[in-house]
C-alpha positions in Angstrom: 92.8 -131.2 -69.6 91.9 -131.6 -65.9 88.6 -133.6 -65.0 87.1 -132.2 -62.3 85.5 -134.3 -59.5 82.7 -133.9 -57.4 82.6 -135.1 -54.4 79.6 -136.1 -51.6 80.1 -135.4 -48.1 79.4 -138.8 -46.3 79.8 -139.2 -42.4 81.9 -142.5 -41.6 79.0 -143.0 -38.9 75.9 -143.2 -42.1 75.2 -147.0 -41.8 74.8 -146.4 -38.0 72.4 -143.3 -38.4 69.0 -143.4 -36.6 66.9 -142.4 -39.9 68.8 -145.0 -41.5 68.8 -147.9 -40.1 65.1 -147.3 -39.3 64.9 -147.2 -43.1 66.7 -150.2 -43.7 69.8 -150.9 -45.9 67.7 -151.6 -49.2 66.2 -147.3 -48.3 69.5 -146.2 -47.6 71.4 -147.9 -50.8 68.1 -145.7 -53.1 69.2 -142.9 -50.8 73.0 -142.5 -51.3 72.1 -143.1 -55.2 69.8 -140.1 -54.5 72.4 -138.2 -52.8 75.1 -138.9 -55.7 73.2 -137.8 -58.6 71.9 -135.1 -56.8 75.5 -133.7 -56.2 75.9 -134.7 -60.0 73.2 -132.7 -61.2 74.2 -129.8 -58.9 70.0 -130.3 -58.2 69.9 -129.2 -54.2 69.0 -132.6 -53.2 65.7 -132.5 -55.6 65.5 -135.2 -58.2 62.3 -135.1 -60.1 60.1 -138.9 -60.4 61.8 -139.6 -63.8 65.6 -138.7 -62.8 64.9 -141.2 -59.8 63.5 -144.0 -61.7 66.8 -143.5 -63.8 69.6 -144.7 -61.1 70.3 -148.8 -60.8 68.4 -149.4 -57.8 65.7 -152.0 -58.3 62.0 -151.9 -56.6 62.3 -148.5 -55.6 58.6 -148.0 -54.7 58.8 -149.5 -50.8 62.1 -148.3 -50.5 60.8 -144.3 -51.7 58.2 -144.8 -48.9 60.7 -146.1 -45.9 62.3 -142.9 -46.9 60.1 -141.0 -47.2 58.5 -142.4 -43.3 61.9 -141.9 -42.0 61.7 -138.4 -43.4 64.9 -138.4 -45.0 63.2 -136.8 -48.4 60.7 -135.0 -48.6 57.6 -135.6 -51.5 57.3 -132.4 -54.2 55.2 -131.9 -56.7 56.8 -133.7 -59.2 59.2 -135.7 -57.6 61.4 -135.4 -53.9 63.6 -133.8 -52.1 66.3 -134.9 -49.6 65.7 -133.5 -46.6 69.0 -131.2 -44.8 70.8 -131.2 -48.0 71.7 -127.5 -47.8 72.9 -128.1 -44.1 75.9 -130.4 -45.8 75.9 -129.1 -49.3 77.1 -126.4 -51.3 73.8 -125.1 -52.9 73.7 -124.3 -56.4 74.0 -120.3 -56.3 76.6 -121.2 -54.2 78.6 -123.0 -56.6 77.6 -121.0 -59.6 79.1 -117.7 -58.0 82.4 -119.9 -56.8 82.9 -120.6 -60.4 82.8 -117.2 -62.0 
């Protein structure tokens, strides 16, 4: 049986992006670990409090708000949302019709 692998769109030029580097590598390493279980989760870049304090990135607290300054996410109710992740993402309708 065939696995089937998702993949993240990622520019070659992320480390050198404004919102980025303004957020400092520590944001942007809690960011791409956003952005991958996002994809994973098929979630349209929202991750709820809990599903973030789940991925191996230690003292995510200062690094949510650097983020969250640079406006790369976005605070919901009960958790965030990366900001633009429909302008690079399939959403999830999207995907669910593809695969019927």
């Amino acid at each position: 049986m065939a696995v089937t692998r998702i993949f993240l769109p990622l520019d070659v030029e992320f480390l050198e992006g404004d919102k980025i580097v303004r957020a400092g590598e520590k944001a942007g390493w809690l960011y791409l670990a956003m952005c991958l279980r996002s994809k994973q989760l098929v979630s349209d870049g929202a991750l709820t409090e809990h599903q973030i304090s789940r991925l191996p990135v230690m003292g995510q607290a200062p690094r949510l708000a650097r983020l969250l300054e640079t406006g790369l996410i976005v605070k919901t109710q009960d958790g965030y949302v990366i900001s633009g992740w429909a302008e690079r993402n399939k959403l999830a309708a999207d995907i669910s019709k593809e695969s019927e």
